[in-house]
C-alpha positions as CSV (number, residue, x, y, z in Angstrom):
1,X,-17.7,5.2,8.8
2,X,-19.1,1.7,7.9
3,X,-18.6,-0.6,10.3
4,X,-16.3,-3.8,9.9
5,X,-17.6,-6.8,9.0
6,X,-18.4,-9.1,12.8
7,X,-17.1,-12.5,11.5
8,X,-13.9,-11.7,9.3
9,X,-13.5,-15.7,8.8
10,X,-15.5,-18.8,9.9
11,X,-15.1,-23.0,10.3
12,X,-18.2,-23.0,7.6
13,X,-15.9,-21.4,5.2
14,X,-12.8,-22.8,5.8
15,X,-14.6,-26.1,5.4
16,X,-17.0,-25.6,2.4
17,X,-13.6,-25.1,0.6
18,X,-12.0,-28.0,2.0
19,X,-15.3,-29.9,1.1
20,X,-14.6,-28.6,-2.9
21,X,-11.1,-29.7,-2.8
22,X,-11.8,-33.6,-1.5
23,X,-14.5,-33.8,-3.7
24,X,-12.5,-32.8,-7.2
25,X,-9.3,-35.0,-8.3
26,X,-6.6,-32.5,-7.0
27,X,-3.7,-32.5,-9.2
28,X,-1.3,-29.5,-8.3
29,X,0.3,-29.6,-12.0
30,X,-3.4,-28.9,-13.4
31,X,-4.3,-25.6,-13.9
32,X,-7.8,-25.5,-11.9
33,X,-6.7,-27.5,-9.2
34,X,-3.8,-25.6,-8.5
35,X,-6.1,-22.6,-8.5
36,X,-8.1,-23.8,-5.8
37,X,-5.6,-24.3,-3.6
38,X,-4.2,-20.6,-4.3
39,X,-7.5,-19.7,-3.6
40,X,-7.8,-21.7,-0.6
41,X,-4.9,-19.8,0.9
42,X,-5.7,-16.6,-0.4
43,X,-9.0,-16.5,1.4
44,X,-7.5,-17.3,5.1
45,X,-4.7,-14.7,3.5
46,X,-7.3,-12.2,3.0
47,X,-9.2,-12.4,6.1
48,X,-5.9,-12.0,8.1
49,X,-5.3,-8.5,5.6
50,X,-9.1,-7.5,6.9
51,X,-8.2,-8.1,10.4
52,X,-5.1,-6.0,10.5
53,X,-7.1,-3.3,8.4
54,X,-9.6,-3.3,10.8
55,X,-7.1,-3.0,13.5
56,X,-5.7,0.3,12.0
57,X,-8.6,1.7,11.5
58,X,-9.4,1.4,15.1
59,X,-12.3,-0.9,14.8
60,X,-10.5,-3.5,16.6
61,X,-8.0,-2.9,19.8
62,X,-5.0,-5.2,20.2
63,X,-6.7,-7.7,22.4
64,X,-9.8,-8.1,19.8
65,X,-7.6,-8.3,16.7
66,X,-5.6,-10.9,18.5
67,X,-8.3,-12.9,19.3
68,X,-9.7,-13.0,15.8
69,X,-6.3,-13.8,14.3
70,X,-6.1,-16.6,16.9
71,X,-9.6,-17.6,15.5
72,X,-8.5,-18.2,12.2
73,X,-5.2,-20.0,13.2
74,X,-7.2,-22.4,14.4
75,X,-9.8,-23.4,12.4
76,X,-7.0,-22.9,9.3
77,X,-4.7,-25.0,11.2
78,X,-6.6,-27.7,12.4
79,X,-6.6,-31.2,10.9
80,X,-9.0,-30.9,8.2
81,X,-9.9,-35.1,8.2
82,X,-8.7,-35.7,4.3
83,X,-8.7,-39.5,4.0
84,X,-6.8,-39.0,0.4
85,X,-3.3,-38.9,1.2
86,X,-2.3,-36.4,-1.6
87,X,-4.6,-34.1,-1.0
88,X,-4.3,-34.0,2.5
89,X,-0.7,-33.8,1.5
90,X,-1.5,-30.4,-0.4
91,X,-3.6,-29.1,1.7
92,X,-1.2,-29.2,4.2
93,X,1.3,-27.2,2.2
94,X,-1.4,-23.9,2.4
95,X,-1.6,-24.7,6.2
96,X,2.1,-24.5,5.8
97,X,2.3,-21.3,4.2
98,X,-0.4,-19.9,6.0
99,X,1.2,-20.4,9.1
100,X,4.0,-17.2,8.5
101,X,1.2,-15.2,7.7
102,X,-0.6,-15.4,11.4
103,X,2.2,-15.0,13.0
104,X,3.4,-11.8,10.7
105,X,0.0,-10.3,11.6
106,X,0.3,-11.2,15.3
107,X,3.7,-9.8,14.9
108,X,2.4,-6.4,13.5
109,X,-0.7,-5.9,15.8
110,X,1.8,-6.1,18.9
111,X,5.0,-4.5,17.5
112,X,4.2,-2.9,14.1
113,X,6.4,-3.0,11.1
114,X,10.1,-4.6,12.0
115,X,12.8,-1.8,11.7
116,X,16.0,-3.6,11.3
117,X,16.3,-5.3,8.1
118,X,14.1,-5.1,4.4
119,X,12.0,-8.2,3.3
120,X,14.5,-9.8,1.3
121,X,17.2,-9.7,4.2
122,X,14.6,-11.2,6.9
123,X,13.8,-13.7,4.5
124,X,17.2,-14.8,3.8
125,X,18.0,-15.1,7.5
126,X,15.0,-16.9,8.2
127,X,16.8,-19.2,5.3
128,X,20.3,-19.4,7.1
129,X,18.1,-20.4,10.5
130,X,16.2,-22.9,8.6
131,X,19.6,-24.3,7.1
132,X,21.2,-24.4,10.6
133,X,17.3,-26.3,12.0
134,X,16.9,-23.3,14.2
135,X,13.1,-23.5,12.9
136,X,11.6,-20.8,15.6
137,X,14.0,-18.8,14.7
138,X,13.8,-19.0,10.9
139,X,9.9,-18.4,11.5
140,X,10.8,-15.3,13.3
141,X,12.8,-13.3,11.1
142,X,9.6,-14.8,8.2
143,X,7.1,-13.0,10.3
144,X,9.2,-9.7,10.6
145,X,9.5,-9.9,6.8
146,X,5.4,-10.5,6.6
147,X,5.6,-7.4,9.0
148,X,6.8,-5.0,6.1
149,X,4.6,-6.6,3.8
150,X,1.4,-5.5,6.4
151,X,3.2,-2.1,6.3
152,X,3.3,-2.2,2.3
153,X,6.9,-3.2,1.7
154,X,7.3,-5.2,-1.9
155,X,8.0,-8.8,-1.1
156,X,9.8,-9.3,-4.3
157,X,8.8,-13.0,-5.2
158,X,12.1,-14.1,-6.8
159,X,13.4,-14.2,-3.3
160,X,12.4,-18.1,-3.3
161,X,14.1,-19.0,-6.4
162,X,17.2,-18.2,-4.8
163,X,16.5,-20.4,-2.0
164,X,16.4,-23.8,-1.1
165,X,13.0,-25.5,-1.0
166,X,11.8,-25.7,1.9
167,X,9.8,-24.5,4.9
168,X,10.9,-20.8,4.3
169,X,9.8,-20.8,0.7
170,X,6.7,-22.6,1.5
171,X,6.3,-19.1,4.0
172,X,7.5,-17.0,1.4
173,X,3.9,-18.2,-0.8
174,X,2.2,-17.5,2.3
175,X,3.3,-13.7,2.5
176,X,3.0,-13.4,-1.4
177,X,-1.3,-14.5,-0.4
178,X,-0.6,-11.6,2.0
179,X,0.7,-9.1,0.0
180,X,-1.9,-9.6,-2.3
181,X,-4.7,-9.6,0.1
182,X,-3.5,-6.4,1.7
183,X,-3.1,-4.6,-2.0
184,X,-6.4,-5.8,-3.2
185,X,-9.0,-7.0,-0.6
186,X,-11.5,-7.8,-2.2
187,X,-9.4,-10.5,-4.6
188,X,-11.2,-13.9,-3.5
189,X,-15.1,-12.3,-3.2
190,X,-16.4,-14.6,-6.2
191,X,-18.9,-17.3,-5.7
192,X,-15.5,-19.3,-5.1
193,X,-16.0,-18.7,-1.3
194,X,-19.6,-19.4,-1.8
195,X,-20.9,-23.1,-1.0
């Protein structure tokens, strides 16, 4: 059995794509832009998909696949030091969305898949909570919908559409990274990620 990669995620990488994105004219209604940004967020998605792979394939215990999620929460979710307002502005959206998916991951290494409700019911609670301002709890019942998504339940995107914008759909573009990360894990390994 090969063994996982030792680093699943690094500052270096999260940075050399931050480093692309302040040096281009980030427009989110242009085509390229908007596709760095996806793959911005589908790279930190992917790594996450890795982790919890590696996690059920016994290469990592609980503790260790903790610790690297809490890696990547960290370097993801750190103040990246944009001066451009916009783009920081952006940028922040993917730590946005990224956000749901650490926690869904945490979520799954410690308790597994959730058992009470499908995706699109935890996602519309998590929608009630956010309309009510009960924000942990709306983040809660986000992760246990990114929990089925670890475990290969559809997230059926349209979900968002029927909402509200706001912080839940933001976390429902989070889990979609995730869902596509776990389905195809190799999605973002172009010389994209490269410097």
């Amino acid at each position: 059995m090969s063994e996982p990669p030792q680093e699943f995620y690094s500052e270096d990488r999260w940075q050399n794509w931050i480093d692309r994105i302040s040096q281009e004219e980030i427009d989110p209604e242009d085509e390229d832009s908007a596709r760095l940004l996806l793959n911005l967020q589908d790279d930190a998605a992917l790594a996450i998909a890795k982790i919890v792979t590696a996690y059920e394939d016994g290469h990592l215990d609980e503790e260790e696949a903790m610790g690297e999620i809490a890696d990547i929460r960290e370097v993801v979710l750190d103040d990246p030091g944009l001066d451009d307002e916009e783009t920081a502005i952006l940028v922040d959206g993917v730590q946005t969305s990224l956000m749901c998916v650490f926690y869904s991951a945490e979520e799954y290494v410690v308790g597994g898949p959730a058992e009470d409700a499908d995706v699109g019911e935890y996602l519309r609670a998590a929608a009630d909570a956010e309309a009510e301002e009960d924000l942990d709890a709306a983040l809660g019942f986000a992760a246990q919908a990114g929990t089925l998504v670890i475990d290969g339940e559809d997230l059926d995107i349209s979900v968002a559409e029927e909402l509200e914008y706001g912080l839940v759909t933001e976390w429902i573009n989070g889990l979609d990274s995730l869902q596509s990360a776990m389905s195809d894990p190799e999605v973002v390994e172009e010389e994209d990620a490269e410097e």
